[in-house]
C-alpha positions as CSV (number, residue, x, y, z in Angstrom):
1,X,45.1,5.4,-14.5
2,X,46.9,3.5,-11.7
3,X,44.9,3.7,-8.5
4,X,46.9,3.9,-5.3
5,X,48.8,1.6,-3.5
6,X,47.1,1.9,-0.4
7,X,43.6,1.1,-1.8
8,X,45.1,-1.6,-3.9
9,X,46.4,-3.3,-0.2
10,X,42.8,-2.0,1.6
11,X,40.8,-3.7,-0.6
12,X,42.6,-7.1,-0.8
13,X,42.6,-7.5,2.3
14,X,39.4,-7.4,2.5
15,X,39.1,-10.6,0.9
16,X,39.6,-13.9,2.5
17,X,42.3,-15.9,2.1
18,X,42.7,-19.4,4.0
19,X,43.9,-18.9,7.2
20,X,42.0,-15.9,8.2
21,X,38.3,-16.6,7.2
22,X,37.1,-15.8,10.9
23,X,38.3,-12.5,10.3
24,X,36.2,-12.0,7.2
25,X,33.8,-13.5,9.2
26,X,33.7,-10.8,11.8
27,X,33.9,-8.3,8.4
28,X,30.1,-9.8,6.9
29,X,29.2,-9.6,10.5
30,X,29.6,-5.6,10.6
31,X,28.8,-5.4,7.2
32,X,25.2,-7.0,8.2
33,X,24.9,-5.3,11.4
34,X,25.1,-1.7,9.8
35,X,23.1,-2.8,7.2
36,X,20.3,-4.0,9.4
37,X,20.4,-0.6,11.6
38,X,20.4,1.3,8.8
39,X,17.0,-0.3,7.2
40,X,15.3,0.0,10.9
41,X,16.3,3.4,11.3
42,X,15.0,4.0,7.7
43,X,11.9,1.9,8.2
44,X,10.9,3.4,11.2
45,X,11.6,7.1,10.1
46,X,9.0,6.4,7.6
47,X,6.6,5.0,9.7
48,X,6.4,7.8,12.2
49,X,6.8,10.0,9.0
50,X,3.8,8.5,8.2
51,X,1.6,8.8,11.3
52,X,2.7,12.1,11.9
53,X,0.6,13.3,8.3
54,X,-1.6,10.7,9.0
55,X,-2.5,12.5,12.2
56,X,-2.5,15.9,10.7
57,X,-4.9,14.8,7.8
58,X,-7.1,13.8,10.6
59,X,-7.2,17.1,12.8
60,X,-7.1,19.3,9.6
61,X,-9.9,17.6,8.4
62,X,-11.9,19.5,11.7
63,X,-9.4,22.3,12.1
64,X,-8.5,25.0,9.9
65,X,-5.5,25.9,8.9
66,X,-5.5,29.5,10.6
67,X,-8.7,30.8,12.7
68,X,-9.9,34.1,13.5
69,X,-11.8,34.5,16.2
70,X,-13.9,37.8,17.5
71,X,-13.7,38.6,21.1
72,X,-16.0,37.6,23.1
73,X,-16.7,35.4,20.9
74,X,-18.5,37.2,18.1
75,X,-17.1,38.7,15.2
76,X,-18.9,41.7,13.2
77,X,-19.0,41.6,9.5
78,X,-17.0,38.6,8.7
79,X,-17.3,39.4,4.8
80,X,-14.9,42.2,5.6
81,X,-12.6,40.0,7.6
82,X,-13.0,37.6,5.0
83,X,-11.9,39.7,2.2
84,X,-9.3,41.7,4.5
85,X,-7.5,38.2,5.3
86,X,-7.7,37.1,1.3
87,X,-5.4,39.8,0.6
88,X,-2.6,37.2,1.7
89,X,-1.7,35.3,-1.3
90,X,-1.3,32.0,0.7
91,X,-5.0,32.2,1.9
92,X,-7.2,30.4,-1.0
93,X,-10.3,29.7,1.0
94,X,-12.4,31.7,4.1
95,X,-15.6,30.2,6.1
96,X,-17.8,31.4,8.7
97,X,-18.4,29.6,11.8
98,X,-20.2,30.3,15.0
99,X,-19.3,28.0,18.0
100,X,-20.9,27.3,21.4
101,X,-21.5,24.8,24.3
102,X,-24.9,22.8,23.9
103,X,-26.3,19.9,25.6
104,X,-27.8,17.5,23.8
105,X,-30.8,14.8,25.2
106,X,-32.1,11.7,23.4
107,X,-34.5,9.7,25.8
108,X,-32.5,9.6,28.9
109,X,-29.5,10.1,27.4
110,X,-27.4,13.7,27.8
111,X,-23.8,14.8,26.2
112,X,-22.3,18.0,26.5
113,X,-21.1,18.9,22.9
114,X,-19.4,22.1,21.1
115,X,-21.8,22.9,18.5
116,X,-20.6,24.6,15.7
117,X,-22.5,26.2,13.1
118,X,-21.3,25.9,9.3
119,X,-22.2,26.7,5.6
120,X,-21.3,23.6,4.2
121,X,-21.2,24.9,0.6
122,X,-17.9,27.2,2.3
123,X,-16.7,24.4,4.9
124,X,-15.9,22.0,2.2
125,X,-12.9,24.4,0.7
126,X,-11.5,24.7,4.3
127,X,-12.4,21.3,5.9
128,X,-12.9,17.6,5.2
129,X,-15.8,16.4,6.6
130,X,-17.8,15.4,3.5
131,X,-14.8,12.9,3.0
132,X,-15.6,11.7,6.6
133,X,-19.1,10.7,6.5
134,X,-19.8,7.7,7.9
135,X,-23.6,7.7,6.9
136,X,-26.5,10.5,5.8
137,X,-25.4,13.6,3.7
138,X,-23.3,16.6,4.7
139,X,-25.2,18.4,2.4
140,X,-28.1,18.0,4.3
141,X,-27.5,20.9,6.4
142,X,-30.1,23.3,5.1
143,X,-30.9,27.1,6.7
144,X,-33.7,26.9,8.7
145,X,-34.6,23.0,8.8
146,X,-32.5,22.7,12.0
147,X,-30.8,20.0,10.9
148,X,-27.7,18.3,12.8
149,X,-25.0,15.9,11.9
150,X,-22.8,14.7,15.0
151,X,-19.6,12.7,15.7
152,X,-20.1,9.3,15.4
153,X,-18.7,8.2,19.1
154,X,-21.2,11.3,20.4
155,X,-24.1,9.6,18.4
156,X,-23.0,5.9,19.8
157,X,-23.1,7.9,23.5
158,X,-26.8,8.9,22.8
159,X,-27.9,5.6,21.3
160,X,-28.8,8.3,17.9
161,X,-29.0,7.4,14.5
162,X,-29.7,9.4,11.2
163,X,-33.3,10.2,11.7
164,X,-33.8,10.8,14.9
165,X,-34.7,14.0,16.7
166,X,-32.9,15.3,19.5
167,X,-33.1,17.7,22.0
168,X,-30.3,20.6,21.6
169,X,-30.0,22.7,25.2
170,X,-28.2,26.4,24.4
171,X,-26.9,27.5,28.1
172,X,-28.1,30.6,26.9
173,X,-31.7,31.0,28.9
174,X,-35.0,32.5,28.6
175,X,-36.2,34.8,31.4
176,X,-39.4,34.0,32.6
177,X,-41.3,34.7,36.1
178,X,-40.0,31.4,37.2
179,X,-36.6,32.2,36.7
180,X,-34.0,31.6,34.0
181,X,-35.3,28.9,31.5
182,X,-32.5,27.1,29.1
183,X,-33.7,27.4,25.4
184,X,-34.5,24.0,24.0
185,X,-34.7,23.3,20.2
186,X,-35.1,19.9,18.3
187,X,-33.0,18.7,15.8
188,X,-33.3,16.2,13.6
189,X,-30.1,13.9,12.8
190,X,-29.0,13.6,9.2
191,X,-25.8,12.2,9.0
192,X,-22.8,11.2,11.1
193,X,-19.1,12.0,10.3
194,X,-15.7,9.8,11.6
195,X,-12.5,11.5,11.7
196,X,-10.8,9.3,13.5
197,X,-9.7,11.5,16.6
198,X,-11.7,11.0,19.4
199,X,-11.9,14.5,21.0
200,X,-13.8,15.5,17.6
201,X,-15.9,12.2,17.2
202,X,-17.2,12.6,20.7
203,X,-17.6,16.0,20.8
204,X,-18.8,17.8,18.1
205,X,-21.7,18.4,16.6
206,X,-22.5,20.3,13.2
207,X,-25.5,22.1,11.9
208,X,-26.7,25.2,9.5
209,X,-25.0,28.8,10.5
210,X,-28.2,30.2,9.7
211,X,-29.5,27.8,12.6
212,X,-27.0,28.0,14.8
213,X,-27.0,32.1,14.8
214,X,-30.9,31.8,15.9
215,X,-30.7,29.1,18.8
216,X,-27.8,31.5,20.4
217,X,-29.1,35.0,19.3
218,X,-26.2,36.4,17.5
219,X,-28.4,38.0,14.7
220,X,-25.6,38.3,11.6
221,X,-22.7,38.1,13.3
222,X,-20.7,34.8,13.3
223,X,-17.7,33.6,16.2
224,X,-14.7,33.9,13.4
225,X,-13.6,32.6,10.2
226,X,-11.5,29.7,9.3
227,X,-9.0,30.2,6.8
228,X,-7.3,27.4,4.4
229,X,-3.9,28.4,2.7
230,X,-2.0,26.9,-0.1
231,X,0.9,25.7,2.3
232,X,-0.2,24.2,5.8
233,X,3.5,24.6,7.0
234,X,2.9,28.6,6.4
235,X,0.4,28.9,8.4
236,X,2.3,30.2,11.9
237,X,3.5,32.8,9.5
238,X,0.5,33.9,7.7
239,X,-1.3,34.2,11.2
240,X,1.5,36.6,12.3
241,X,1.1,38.5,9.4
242,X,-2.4,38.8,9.8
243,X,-2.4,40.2,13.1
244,X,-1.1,43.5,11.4
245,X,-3.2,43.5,8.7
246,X,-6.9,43.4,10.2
247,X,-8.4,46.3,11.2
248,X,-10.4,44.3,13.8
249,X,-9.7,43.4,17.2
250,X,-9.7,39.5,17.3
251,X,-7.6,36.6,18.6
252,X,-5.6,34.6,15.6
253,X,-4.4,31.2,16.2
254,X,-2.8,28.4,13.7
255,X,-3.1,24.8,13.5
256,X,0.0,24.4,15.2
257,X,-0.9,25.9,18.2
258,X,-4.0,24.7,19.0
259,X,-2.6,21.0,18.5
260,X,0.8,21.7,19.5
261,X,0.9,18.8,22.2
262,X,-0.2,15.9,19.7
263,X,3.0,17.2,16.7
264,X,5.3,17.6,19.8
265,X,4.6,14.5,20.8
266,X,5.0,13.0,17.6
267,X,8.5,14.7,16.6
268,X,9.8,13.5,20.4
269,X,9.2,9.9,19.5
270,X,10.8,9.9,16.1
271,X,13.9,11.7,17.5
272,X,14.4,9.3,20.5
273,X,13.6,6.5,18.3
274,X,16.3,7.7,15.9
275,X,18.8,7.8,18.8
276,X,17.8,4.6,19.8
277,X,17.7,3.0,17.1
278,X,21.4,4.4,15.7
279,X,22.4,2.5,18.7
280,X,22.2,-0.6,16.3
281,X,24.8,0.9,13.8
282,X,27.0,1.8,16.6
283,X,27.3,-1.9,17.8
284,X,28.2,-2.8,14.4
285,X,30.6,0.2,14.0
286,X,32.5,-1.8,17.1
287,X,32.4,-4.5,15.2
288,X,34.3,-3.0,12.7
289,X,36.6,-1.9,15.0
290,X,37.3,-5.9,16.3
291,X,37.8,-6.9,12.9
292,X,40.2,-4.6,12.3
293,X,42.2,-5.3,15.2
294,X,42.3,-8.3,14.3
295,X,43.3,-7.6,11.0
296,X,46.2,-5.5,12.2
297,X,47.3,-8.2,14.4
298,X,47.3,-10.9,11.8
299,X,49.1,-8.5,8.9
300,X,51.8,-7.3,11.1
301,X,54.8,-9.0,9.2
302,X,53.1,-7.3,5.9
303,X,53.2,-3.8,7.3
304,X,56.6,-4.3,8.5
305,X,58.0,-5.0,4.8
306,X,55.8,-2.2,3.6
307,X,57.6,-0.2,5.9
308,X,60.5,-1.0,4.8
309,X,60.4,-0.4,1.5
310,X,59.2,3.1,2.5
311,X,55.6,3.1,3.4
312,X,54.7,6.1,5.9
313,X,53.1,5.6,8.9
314,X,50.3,7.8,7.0
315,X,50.0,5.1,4.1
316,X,49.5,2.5,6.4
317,X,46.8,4.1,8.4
318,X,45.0,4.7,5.1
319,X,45.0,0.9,3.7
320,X,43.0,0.1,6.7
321,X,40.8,3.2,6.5
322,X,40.4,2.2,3.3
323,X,39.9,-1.7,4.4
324,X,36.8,-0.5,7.1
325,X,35.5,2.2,5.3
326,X,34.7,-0.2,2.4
327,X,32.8,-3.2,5.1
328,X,31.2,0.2,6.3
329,X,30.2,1.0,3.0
330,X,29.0,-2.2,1.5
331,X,26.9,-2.3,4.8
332,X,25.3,0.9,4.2
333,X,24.5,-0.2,0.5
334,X,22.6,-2.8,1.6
335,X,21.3,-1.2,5.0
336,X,19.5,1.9,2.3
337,X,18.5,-0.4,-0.6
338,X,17.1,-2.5,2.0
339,X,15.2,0.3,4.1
340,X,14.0,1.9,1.1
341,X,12.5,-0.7,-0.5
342,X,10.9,-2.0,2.9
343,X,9.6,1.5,3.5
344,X,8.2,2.0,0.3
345,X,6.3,-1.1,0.3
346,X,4.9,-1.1,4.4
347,X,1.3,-1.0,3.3
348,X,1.9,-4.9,1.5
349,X,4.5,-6.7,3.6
350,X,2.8,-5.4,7.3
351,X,-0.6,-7.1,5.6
352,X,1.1,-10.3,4.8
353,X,3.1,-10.9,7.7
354,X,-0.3,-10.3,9.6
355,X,-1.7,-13.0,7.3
356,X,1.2,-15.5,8.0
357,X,0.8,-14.9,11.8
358,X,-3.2,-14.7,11.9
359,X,-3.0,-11.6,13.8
360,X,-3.4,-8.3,13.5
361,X,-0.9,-5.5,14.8
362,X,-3.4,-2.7,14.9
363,X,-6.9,-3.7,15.5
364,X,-9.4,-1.3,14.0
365,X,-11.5,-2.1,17.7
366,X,-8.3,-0.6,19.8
367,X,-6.8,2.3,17.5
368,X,-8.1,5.0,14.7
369,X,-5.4,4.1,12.8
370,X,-5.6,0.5,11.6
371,X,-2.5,0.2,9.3
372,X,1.2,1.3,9.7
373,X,1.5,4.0,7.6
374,X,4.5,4.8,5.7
375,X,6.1,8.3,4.3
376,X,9.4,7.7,3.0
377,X,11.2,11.2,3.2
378,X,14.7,11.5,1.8
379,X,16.3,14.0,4.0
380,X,16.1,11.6,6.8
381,X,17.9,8.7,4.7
382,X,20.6,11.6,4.0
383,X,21.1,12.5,7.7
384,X,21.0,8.4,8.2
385,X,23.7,7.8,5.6
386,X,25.6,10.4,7.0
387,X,25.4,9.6,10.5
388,X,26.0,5.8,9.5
389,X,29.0,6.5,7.6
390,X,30.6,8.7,10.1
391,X,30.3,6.1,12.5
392,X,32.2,3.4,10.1
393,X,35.0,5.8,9.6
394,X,35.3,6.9,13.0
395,X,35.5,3.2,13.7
396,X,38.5,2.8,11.5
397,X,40.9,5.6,13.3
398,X,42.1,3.6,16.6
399,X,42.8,-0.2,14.5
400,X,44.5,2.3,12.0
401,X,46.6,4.5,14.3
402,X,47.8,1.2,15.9
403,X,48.9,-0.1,12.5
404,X,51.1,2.8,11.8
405,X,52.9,2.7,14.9
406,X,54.1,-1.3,14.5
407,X,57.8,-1.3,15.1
408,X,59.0,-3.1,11.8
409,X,61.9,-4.8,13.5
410,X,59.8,-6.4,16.1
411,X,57.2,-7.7,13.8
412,X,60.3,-9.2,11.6
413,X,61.8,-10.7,14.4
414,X,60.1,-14.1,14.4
415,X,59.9,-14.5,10.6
């Protein structure tokens, strides 16, 4: 099947011929400059991609997915609750949890800490710290041993390791004839976890629910329950659901809220680095633009003669349509293949380049997260091709518009 004049035209002149290789020139220069901004804009997609579930791993691995939390801090009967919030069919998992201020002393050493009280045997199907633990056992954590495993950048502040016995302050006090007395209780330490966010790794510390419900008096009642669910990205929905289906006054909250700031954050950047960074494919969309003007000038006397012979002023717009969309596209080929391959492979070409260079981009003494990251999602190389292509074809309309309104007599005058 014969394929149409004006694509025929389009595509040979894309080629070079003698006298015009600047021209094609200017064409492999576009055709490298969107292929370049589209592997960045690719690349770096990924990488944020990447630290944004890089960062969630780490906060999830402390925070639940959705919370439920008695008021005034304690929370009757959590088996009900429990049981109540299981009816969901996204919720596969429920802990206890009590949680309070404490002070903790080691020599002259004192941190203020949140203490939360755990059974570890239910923590580990809503939370990750066993994968966390940077020395001693989370299992360790027995009722009434008064046990205590803290954040290792707490236990670097008190100048702790596993072994040692601490002194845990509860605000709550003792009445006494001399006044208000704090309660004191020793702990002994017998492991330390490392999440890799510093607001946990500095301030938490873990031991036995069983322990934790003595040192603050709250008999059998607990501060709330953590819930997991099958879908992390449901949890905003589950929580609202919830709310109509307890038959408890409490306060419900989701991962996303209560770390709304850090995920905000995190989505700004990627956006304004996608704006910035389509910048690059713009530049080279002008470039296309030069090359065709260029092009138009220099094949004036052909689009004369194909005038005459009965062209339309539509063809000829289309042959060099047809002539950028085809730089644009070769250029986008590349610019994907390229990106994609790059972003698939971060975790080995970021480690040899750091090799070649002797240096290291993210020192493990400076940030949590020591290596780049990479989570290669195709919906954003579908909104890039799109966005990419776009530009390429807008690109073509002014060079091609201009072509279809040469005056065949004038362009024949000189021949």
């Amino acid at each position: 099947m014969a394929l149409p004049y004006e694509l025929l035209i389009g595509l040979r002149y894309t080629r070079a011929k003698k006298h015009n290789h600047f021209i094609s020139f200017i064409s492999l220069i576009s055709m490298f400059g969107i292929a370049l901004g589209v592997a960045a804009l690719i690349v770096v997609l990924s990488v944020m991609n990447g630290f944004q579930t890089e960062l969630r791993s780490r906060i999830l691995a402390v925070v639940s997915h959705v919370e439920i939390s008695g008021v005034g801090g304690e929370l009757v009967d959590w088996q009900r609750v429990a049981a109540q919030a299981a009816v969901q069919p996204q919720v596969i998992a429920a802990a206890p949890f009590v949680q309070a201020q404490g002070m903790l002393a080691y020599g002259q050493a004192v941190r203020g800490a949140m203490v939360r009280g755990i059974q570890p045997d239910l923590e580990d199907q809503v939370a990750d710290f066993r994968r966390h633990m940077k020395s001693g056992e989370f299992d360790a954590l027995l009722p009434d041993r008064f046990n205590i495993i803290l954040g290792s950048e707490l236990a670097r502040a008190l100048g702790v390791f596993v072994g040692d016995r601490i002194t845990l302050i509860a605000p709550q006090g003792v009445v006494t004839p001399a006044g208000v007395v704090p309660r004191l209780k020793t702990f002994t330490v017998v492991g330390l976890f490392e999440v890799g966010m510093y607001e946990y790794d500095s301030g938490l510390a873990l031991i036995h629910l069983a322990d934790a419900q003595r040192l603050y008096r709250m008999d059998d009642r607990v501060s709330g329950v953590r819930l997991k669910l099958d879908d992390l990205f449901q949890a905003p929905r589950v929580a609202r659901l919830l709310v109509g289906s307890l038959d408890t006054n409490a306060f419900i909250s989701d991962w996303t809220r209560s770390h709304a700031n850090f995920f905000r954050a995190v989505q700004i950047e990627k956006n304004m680095m996608f704006i910035i960074l389509s910048l690059i494919i713009a530049v080279a969309a002008f470039n296309i633009v030069s090359t065709l003007v260029m092009a138009v000038t220099d094949k004036q006397a052909d689009i004369a003669i194909l005038r005459t012979l009965g062209a339309s002023p539509l063809s000829i717009m289309v042959v060099f349509i047809v002539q950028g969309a085809l730089i644009g596209f070769i250029g986008l080929g590349l610019g994907i293949a390229g990106g994609v391959a790059l972003a698939l492979n971060v975790d080995v070409v970021v480690p040899f380049i750091e090799r070649l260079l002797g240096t290291q981009f993210l020192a493990k003494e400076v940030y949590y997260i020591s290596n780049l990251p990479s989570e290669l999602q195709w919906g954003d190389v579908t909104t890039i091709t799109g966005v990419a292509f776009v530009l390429a074809l807008v690109a073509t309309l002014y060079p091609s518009w201009r072509a279809a309104r040469v005056n065949p007599a004038a362009a024949l005058r000189y021949e």
